[in-house]
C-alpha positions in Angstrom: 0.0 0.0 0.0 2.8 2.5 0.8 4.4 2.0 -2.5 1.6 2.1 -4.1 0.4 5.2 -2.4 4.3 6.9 -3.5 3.7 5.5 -7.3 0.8 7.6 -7.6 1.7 10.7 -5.7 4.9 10.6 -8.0 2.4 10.2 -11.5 0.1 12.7 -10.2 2.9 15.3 -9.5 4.6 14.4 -12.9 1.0 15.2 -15.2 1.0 18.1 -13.1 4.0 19.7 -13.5 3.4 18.6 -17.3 1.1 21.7 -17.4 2.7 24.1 -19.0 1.3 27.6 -17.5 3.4 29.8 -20.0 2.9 27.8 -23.1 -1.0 27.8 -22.4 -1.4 31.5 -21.5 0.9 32.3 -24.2 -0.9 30.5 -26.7 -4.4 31.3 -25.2 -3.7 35.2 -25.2 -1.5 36.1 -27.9 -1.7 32.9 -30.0 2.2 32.4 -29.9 4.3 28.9 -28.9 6.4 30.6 -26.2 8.8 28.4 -26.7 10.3 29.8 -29.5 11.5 32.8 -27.6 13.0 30.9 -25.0 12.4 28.6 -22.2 8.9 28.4 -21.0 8.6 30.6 -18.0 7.9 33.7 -16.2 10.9 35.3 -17.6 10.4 34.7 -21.5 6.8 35.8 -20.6 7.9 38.9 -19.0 9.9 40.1 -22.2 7.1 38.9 -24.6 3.8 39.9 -23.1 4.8 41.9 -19.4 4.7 41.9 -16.0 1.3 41.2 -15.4 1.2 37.8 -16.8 4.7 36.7 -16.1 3.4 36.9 -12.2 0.2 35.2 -13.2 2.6 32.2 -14.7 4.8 32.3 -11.7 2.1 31.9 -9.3 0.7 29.0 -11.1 4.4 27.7 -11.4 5.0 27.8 -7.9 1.6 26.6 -7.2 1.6 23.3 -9.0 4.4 22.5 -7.1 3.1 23.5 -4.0 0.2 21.6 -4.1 1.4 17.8 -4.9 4.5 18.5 -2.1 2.1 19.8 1.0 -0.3 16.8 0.1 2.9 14.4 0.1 3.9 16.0 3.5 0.6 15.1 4.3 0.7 11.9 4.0 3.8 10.7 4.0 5.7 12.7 6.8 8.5 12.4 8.5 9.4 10.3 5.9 10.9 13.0 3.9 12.2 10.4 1.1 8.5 10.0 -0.7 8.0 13.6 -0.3 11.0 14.2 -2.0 10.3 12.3 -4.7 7.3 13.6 -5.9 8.8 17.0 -5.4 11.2 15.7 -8.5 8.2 15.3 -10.2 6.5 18.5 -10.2 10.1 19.5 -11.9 10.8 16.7 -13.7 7.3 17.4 -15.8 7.7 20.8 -16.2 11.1 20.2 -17.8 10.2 17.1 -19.8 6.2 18.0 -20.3 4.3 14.8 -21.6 1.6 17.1 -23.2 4.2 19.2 -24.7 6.2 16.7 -26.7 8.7 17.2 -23.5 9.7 20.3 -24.5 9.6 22.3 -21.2 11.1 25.2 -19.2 13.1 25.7 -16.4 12.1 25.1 -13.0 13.1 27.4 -11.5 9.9 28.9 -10.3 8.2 25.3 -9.1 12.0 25.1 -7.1 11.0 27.9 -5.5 7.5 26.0 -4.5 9.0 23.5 -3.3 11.6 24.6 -0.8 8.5 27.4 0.3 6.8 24.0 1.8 9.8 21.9 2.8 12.9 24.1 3.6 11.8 27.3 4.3 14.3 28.9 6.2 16.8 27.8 2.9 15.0 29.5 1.0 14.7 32.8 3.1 18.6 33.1 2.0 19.1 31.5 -1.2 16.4 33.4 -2.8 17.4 37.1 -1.9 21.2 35.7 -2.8 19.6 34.6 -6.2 18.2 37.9 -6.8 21.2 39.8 -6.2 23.7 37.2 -8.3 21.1 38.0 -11.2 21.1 41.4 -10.8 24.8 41.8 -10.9 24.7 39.7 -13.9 22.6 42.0 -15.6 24.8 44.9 -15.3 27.7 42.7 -16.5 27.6 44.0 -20.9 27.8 40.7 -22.0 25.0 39.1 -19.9 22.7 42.4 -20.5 23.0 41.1 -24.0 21.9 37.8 -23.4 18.3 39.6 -22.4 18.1 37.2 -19.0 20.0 36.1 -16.3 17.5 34.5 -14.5 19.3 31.1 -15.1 22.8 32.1 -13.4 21.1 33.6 -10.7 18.9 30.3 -10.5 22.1 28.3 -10.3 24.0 30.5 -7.5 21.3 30.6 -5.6 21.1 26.1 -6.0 25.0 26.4 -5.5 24.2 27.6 -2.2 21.0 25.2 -1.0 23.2 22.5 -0.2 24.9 23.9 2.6 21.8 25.8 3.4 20.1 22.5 4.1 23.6 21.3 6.0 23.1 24.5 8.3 19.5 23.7 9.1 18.3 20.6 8.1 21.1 17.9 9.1 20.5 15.0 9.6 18.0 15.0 7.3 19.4 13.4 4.4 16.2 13.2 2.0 16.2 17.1 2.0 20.1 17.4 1.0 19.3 14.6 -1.9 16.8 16.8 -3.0 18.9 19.9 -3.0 21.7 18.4 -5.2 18.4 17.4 -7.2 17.1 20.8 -7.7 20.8 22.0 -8.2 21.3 19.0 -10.8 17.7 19.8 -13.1 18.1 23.5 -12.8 21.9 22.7 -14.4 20.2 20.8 -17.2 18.0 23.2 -18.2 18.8 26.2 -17.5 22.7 26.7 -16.8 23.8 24.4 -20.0 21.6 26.5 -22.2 23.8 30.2 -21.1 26.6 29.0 -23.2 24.2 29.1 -26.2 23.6 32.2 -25.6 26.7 34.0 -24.4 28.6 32.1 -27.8 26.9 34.0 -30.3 27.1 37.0 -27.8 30.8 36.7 -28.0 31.3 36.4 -31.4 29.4 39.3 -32.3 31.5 41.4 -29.8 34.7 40.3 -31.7 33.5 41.8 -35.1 32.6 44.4 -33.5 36.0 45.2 -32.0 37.7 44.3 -35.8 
């Protein structure tokens, strides 16, 4: 029954996540696939269609994760290694959607979710220190170029979980799996795709100097 119970708490959060809350507003709004101005999220939203419906797709971001983790809590707590695992799976399916030909964004903003409901105190530092490593980035010339640096600030701010969750989580070793999760997803899709960007970037800036 227990493993039962996880296997279906993992699906659930997996279709879940699979909705794709920028894609669907996008397309629903201004007719566009969203994905073909880059990843998925509240921050291609922002630059396309504004601030007022970036927040509405970060809100339902965070709160598709939020939802499948608090009723995994629920049920499953203190076991924190079930509850982990179908926090993978919010991400998981908003990286790799099944309804979207697993072509997905970033999750960074069902991350956030996540640690809100299961390491909250992490997240009350690596989230202003995400902020700030983003901002600095976007002052940086050849960043600015690169029109976001949500994902480096994203992965300083995962850098940093780890030893968030060693501070005030230990012994708890569910919770620092699932950090070097988030850290390990996030570097899939989001950090791997900044050289992509910054290569072009670079190039350009070289003619320019000739």
């Amino acid at each position: 029954m227990f493993t039962t119970k996880v296997i279906l708490m993992v699906v659930g959060s997996y279709l879940l996540g699979s909705l794709l809350w920028a894609y669907i507003i996008a397309k629903i709004v201004r007719g566009i696939d969203i994905r073909d101005y880059g990843n998925p999220g509240g921050g291609t939203i922002y630059r396309t269609m504004g601030g007022k419906w970036a927040t509405l797709v970060g809100l339902l971001d965070v709160g598709k994760a939020v939802i499948p983790t608090l009723i995994a809590a629920k049920i499953f707590l203190p076991n924190y290694w079930p509850v982990a695992f179908v926090a993978v799976a919010v991400i998981v399916g908003h990286n790799w959607p099944v309804f979207f030909k697993f072509r997905g964004g970033g999750g960074l903003a069902c991350s956030v979710g996540i640690l809100a409901c299961l390491m909250p105190k992490a997240l009350a530092i690596v989230l202003p220190f995400g902020i700030l490593a983003g901002f600095i980035m976007w002052k940086l010339p050849i960043f600015k170029k690169a029109k976001s640096t949500a994902p480096g600030g994203g992965a300083a701010a995962l850098l940093l979980l780890p030893f968030m969750v060693k501070i005030f989580y230990r012994p708890e070793e569910a919770l620092f799996a699932l950090s070097l999760l988030l850290l390990f997803l996030a570097a899939i899709r989001q950090v791997l795709n900044v050289p992509k960007k910054l290569i072009p970037i670079m190039k350009e800036s070289l003619k320019e100097r000739k």
